[in-house]
C-alpha positions in Angstrom: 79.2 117.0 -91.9 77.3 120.5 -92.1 79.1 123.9 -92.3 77.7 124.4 -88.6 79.6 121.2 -87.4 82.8 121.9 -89.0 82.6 125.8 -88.2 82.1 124.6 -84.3 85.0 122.1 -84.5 87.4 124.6 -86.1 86.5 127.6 -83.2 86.7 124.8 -80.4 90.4 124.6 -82.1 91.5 127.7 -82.1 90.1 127.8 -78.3 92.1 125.5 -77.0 95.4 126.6 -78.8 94.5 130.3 -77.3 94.1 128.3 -74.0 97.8 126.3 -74.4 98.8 129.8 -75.2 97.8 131.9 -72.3 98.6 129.2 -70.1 102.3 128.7 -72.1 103.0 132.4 -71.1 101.5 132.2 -67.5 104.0 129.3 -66.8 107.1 130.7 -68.2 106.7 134.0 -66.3 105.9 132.6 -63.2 102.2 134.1 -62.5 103.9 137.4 -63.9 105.3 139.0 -60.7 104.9 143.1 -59.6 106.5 145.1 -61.8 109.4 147.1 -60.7 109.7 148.5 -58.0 107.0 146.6 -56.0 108.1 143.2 -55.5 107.4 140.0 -53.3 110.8 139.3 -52.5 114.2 139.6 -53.6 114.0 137.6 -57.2 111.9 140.2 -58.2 114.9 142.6 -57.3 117.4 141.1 -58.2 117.6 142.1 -62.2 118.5 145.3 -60.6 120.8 144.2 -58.1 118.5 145.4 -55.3 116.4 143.8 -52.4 113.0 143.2 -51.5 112.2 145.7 -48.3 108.6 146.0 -47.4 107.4 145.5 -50.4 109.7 147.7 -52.5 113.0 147.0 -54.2 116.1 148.9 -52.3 119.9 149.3 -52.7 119.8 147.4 -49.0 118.0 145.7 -46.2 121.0 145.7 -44.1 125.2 146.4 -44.4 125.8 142.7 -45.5 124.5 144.1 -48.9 126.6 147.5 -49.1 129.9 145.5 -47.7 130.0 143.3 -50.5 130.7 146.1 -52.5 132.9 148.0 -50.3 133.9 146.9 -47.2 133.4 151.0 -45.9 129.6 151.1 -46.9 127.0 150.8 -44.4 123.1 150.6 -45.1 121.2 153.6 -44.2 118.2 154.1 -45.1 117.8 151.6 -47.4 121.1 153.0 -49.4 124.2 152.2 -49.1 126.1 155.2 -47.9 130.2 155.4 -46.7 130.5 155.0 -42.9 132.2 158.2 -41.4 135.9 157.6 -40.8 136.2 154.5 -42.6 139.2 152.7 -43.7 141.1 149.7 -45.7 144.2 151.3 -45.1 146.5 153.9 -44.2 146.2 156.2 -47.4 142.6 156.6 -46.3 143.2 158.4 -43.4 143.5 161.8 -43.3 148.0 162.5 -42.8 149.3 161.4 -40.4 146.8 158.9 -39.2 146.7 154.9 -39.4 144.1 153.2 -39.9 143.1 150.7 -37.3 141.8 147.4 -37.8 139.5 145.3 -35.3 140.7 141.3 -36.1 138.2 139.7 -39.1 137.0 143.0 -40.2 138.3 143.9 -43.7 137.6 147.7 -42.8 139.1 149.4 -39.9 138.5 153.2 -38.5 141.1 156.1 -38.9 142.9 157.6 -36.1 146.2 158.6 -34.7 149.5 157.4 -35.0 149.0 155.6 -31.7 146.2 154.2 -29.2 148.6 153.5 -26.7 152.1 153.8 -25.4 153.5 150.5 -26.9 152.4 151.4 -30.2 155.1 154.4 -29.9 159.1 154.3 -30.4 161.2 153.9 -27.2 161.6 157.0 -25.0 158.1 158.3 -26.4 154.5 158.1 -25.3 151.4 158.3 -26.9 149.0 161.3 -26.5 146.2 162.1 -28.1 146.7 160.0 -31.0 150.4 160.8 -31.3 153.9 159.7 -30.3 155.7 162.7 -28.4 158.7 162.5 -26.2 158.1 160.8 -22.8 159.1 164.4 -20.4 157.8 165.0 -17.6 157.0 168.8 -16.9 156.1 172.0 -14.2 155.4 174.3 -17.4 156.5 174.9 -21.2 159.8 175.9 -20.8 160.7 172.1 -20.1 159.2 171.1 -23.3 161.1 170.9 -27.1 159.2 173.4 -29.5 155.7 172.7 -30.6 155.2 170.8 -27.0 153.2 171.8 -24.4 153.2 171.3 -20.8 149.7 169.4 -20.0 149.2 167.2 -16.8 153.0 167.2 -15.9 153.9 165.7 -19.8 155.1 167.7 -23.0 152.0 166.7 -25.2 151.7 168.0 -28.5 149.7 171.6 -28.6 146.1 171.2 -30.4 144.0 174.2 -31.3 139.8 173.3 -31.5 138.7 174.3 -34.9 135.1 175.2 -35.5 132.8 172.9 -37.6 131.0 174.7 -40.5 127.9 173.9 -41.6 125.7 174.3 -45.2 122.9 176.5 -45.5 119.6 175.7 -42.8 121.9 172.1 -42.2 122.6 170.7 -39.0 124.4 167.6 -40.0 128.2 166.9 -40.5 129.5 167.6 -43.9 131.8 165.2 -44.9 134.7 167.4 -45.4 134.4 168.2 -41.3 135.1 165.0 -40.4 138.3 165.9 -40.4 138.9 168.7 -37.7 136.1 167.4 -36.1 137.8 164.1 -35.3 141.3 166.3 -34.4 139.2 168.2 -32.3 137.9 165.1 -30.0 141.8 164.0 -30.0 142.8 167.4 -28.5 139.8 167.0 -26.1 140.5 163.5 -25.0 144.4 163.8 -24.1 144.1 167.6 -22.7 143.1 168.4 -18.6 140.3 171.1 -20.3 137.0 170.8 -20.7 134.8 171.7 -23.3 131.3 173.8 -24.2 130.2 173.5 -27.4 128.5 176.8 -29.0 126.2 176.8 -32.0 125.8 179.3 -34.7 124.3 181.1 -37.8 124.4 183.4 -40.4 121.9 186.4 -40.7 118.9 184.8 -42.6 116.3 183.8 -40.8 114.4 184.9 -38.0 115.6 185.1 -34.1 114.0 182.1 -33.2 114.6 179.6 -36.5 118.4 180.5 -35.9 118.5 180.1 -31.9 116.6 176.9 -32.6 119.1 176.0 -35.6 122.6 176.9 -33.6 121.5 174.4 -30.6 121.0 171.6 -33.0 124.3 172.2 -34.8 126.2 172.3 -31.5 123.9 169.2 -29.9 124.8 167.2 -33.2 129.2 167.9 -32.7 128.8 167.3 -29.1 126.7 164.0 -30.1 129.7 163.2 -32.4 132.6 164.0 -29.7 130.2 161.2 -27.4 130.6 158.9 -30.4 134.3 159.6 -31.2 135.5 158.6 -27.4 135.3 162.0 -25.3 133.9 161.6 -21.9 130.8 163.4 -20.8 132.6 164.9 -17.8 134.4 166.6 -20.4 131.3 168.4 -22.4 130.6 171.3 -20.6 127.1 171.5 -22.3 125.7 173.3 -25.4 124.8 177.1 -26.1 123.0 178.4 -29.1 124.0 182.3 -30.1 121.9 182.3 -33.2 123.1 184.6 -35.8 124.6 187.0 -32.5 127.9 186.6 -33.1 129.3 186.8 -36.6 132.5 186.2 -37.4 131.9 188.4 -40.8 129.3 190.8 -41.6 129.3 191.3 -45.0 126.2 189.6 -46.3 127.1 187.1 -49.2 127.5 183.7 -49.0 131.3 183.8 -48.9 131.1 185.3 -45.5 127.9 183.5 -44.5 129.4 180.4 -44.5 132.1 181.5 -41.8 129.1 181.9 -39.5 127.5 179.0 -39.9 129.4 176.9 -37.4 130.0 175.5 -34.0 132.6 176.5 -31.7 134.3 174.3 -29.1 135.2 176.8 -26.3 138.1 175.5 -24.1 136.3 176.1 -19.9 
């Protein structure tokens, strides 16, 4: 045999080995998928214990992938977020407040001590989320302290809190969930109606803040819809813009007082 021959036959070889090779590697990876994060579908997620969503790995397509790891997270926007007013039991609530179950649900929603009168000790009634004394009434002075005299019945008293806002933010902060939700409670058991009014602190122009105080009292009166007040109830929105301070010094101490909406008993 010439060199020629036996220099073809060993690079024919080392072809085919490069070929079992390439074709080895090609196999075990599958066609080598999109690297992270594009993907195909959710195996090429799932090392990072995500989901294939329009061709992008994300926390979540839908809740069934934020419930399994807490029954209170929802999906939004592809990430798993804590629904508002959540609960797996009473300690999540805020004091005072149970939280309610719907049957087969592992999560329930907070509320008041009561939904209705049989959930309420005998010779009470419930109202607005509490038990109170079942009286009826002409005015306060039939009523035990702290009562009131509301529709002919000694319900407890409520005051509407206003609902503060961060900096150029119209959506509910967390930590307003709270007097927000007390607030609706009030609205719902009382004979009152409401108008909701909007504000701002200084900053700004005229028109960004008139603009910015309707859509922080449109988004509380959205939420008092959501939380079980009537419509008849909402009396409508107003915008003051930065108008009506409740502090004029100007640093952020007192510009966070004025960024707010008001619930204004009509």
């Amino acid at each position: 045999m010439h060199d020629s021959d036996s220099n073809t036959t060993v690079l024919r070889s080392l072809i085919a080995a490069a070929a079992i090779v390439v074709l080895s590697a090609l196999s075990a990876c599958g066609g080598c998928g999109p690297n992270y994060p594009d993907c195909k579908d959710d195996k090429n997620c799932a090392a990072h214990k995500e989901v294939c969503v329009d061709g992008k790995c994300k926390e979540c397509r839908d809740a069934s992938q934020c419930s399994a790891i807490d029954a209170c997270m929802g999906c939004q926007d592809n990430a798993c977020v804590r629904e508002p007013g959540c609960c797996k039991s009473d300690l999540d609530c805020p004091q005072g407040g149970k939280c309610w179950r719907t049957a087969g649900r592992a999560a329930g929603v907070c509320g008041g001590a009561c939904r209705e009168n049989s959930d309420c000790p005998s010779g009470t009634r419930c109202s607005s989320g509490s038990c109170v004394p079942d009286i009826t009434c002409s005015d306060d002075s039939f009523c035990p302290n702290g009562l009131k005299c509301i529709g002919g019945s000694c319900v407890a008293a409520c005051d509407l809190q206003p609902i503060y806002f961060d900096f150029n933010e119209y959506a509910i902060r967390l930590d307003q969930e709270t007097p927000l939700n007390a607030n609706a409670e009030c609205i719902k058991g009382a004979q009152f109606t409401v108008g909701v009014e909007g504000h701002c602190d200084e900053r700004g122009s005229d028109e960004y803040n008139l603009a910015l105080g309707q859509r922080r009292a449109a988004s509380v009166a959205r939420q008092y819809n959501t939380l079980g007040v009537e419509r008849t109830k909402l009396r409508g929105i107003l915008s003051y813009g930065e108008e009506r301070p409740v502090c004029q010094e100007s640093n952020e101490s007192c510009w966070r007082l004025n960024r707010r909406a008001e619930s204004i008993r009509k």
